[in-house]
N, C-alpha and C positions, 0 to 999 in steps of 0.2 A: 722603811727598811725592815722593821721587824714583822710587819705585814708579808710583805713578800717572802721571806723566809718561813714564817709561817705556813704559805700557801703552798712552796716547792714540799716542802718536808709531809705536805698532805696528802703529796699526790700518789697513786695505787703504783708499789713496786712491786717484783717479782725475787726476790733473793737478793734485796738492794740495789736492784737494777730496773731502771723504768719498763711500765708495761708493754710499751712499742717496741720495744728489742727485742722481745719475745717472739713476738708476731714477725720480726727482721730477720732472726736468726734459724726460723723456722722453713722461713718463706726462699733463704740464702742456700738452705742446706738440700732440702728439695730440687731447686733449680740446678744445684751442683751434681747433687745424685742423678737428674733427667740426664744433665749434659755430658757427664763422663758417660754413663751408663749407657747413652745413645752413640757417642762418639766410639767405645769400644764395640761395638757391635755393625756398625754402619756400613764397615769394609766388608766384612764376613756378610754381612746381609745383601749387600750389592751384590758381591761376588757369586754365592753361592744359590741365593734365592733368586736374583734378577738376574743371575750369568754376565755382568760387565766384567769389562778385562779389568785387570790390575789398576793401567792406569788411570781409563777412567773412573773408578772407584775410590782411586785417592786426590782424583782430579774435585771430586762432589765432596770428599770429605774435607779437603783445604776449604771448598766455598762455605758450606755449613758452618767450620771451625770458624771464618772468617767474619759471617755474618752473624755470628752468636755474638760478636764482639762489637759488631754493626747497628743492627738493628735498635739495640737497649738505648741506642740518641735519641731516637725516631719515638722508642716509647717512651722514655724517659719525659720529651716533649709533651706529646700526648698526656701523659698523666699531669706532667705540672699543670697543664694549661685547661685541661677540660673533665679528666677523670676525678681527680682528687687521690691521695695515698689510699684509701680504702679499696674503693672501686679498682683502681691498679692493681692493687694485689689481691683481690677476691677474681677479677678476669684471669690475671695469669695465673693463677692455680686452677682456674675452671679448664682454661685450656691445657696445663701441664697433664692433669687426669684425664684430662679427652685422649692426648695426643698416646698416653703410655696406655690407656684402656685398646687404642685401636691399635697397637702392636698384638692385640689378643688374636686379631684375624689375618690369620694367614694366607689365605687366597690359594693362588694354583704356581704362583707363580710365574718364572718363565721354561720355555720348554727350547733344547736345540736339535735341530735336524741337520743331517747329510744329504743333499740332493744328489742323484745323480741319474742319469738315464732316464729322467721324467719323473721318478721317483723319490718320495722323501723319505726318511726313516731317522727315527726319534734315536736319541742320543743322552743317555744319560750317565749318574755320574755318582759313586759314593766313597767317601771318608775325603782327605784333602792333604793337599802339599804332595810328599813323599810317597804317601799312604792311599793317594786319587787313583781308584779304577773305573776305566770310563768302559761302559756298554751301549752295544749299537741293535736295537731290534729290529730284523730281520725275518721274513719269512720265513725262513729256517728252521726262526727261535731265536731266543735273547744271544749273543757273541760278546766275548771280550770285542776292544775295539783300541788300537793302537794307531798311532803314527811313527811313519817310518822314513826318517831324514835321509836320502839319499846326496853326499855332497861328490864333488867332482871336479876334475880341472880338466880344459881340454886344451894341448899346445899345438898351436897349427904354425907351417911355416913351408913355403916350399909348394902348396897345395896337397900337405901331408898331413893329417891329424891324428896325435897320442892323445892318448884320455887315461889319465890316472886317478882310480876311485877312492873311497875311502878305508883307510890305511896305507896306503901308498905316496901318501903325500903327508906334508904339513904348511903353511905357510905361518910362516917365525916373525913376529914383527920387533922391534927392538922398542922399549919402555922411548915415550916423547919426552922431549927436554920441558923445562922448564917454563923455558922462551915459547917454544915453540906450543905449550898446551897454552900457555896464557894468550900468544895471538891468536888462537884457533875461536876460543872463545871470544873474541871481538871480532873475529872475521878478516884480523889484519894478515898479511902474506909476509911472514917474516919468520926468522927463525928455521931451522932445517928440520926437514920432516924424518920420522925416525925410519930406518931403513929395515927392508923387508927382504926376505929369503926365502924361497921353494924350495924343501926340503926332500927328495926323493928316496923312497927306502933304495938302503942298498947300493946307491948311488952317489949323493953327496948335496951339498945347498949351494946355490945357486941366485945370484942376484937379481933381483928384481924392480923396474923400472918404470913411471910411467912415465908417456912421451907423446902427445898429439892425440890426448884424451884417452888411449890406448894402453893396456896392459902389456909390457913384456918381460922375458924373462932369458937371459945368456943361458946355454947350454955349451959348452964344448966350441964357441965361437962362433955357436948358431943363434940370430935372436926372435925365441918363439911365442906366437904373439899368445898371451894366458887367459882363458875365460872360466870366468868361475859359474858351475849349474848348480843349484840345490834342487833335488827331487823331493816331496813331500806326499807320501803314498799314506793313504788308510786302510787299513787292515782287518779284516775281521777275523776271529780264530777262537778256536775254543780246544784249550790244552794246547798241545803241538802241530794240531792239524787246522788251517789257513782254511776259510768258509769263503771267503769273498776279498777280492782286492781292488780296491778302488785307486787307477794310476791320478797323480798329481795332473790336477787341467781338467779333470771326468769330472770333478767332485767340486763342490760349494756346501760351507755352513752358513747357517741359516738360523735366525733365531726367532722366537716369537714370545714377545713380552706383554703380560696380562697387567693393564693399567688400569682397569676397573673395578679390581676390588678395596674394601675401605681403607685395608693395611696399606696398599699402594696409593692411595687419596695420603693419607694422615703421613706417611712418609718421603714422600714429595714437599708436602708444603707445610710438614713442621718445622 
């Protein structure tokens, strides 16, 4: 007994605390720093450097998040059974410094284009959110470069077609019940759906109905049948004066994503 005691009390501490916690707390805090530090940046880098939309951006950030939490079975395995505690954490720190060294290289990126009339033309983009101005190069010379939402309704009845553009209308839907949000989400058919309104300037609101897959809407005791159009036009322009307009249906974007350089290796399959 007093052997043993002995031998504990021999053993090499660090501010009275065993020398492997050192190595633990080292090796913890690291790993935490990689993974926050990766995790806050991840979206912004998708988004800005690789041009993925929103979603899929947070779609890759859930899997990442998800297998940070995954994986460590798999190693965890691995090191009991064949590494040893050494080797385990001398590998994972060999690779923590590889994978944040090759965030060093930047690459090209990705680049987006406008196609239109045979033609492509490079599309780019600086500051973000609120603050994103996107430019389109053009033979011209560099243009701002907008999109421009054209919405629309058009009431036909009679073989007579009104078209009311935007400002001229609104369609008012009333907040969903309770019932009715929760069966929506199961898919069940229950519940009332909340009731919707064509609001016409100047005019008045007017109810709205569907009936045999079909939109309609009463006017004056007329029921006319409603299709809704969104036009989506790109613009080029530089100050007040319009360089090029590109109608919705002319035009496709286009992207083109540089997978070959190392930053895009190491951020793939860190």
């Amino acid at each position: 007994m007093t052997d043993q005691t002995a031998g504990a009390s021999a053993e090499p501490t660090f501010l009275g605390h065993p020398r492997g916690l050192v190595t633990l707390f080292f090796t913890e805090m690291w790993e935490r720093f990689s993974f926050y530090g990766m995790r806050a940046l991840l979206v912004i880098y998708l988004t800005q450097h690789f041009l993925f939309s929103q979603g899929h951006a947070q779609a890759l950030y859930g899997a990442y998040a998800a297998l940070v939490y995954l994986i460590p079975v798999i190693g965890g395995v691995i090191a009991d059974r064949y590494l040893g505690a050494r080797k385990a954490v001398t590998i994972g720190a060999a690779l923590l410094v590889l994978g944040h060294f090759g965030m060093a290289f930047e690459g090209s990126g990705s680049r987006q284009y406008l196609d239109a009339g045979g033609e492509s033309f490079l599309v780019t983009a600086e500051g973000r959110d609120a603050n994103r101005v996107a430019f389109i190069e053009l033979p011209e010379g560099r243009a701002n470069l907008r999109f421009d939402v054209l919405d629309r309704v058009e009431l036909s009845a009679g073989g007579q077609t009104r078209t009311l553009t935007n400002g001229d209308y609104a369609l008012v839907s009333e907040a969903p019940s309770f019932v009715y949000s929760l069966c929506s989400m199961v898919g069940a058919p229950c519940g009332t759906a909340p009731a919707t309104s064509l609001n016409i300037e100047g005019q008045g609101a007017y109810p709205v109905r569907v009936a045999d897959g079909e939109t309609f809407v009463d006017i004056n005791g007329t029921a006319f049948t409603l299709n809704q159009i969104s036009q989506r036009n790109a613009v080029a322009f530089e100050g007040d004066r319009v360089i090029r307009t590109f109608e919705d249906g002319a035009y496709s974007i286009a992207w083109s994503r540089n997978s070959s350089t190392f930053r895009s290796f190491i951020s793939r399959w860190r």
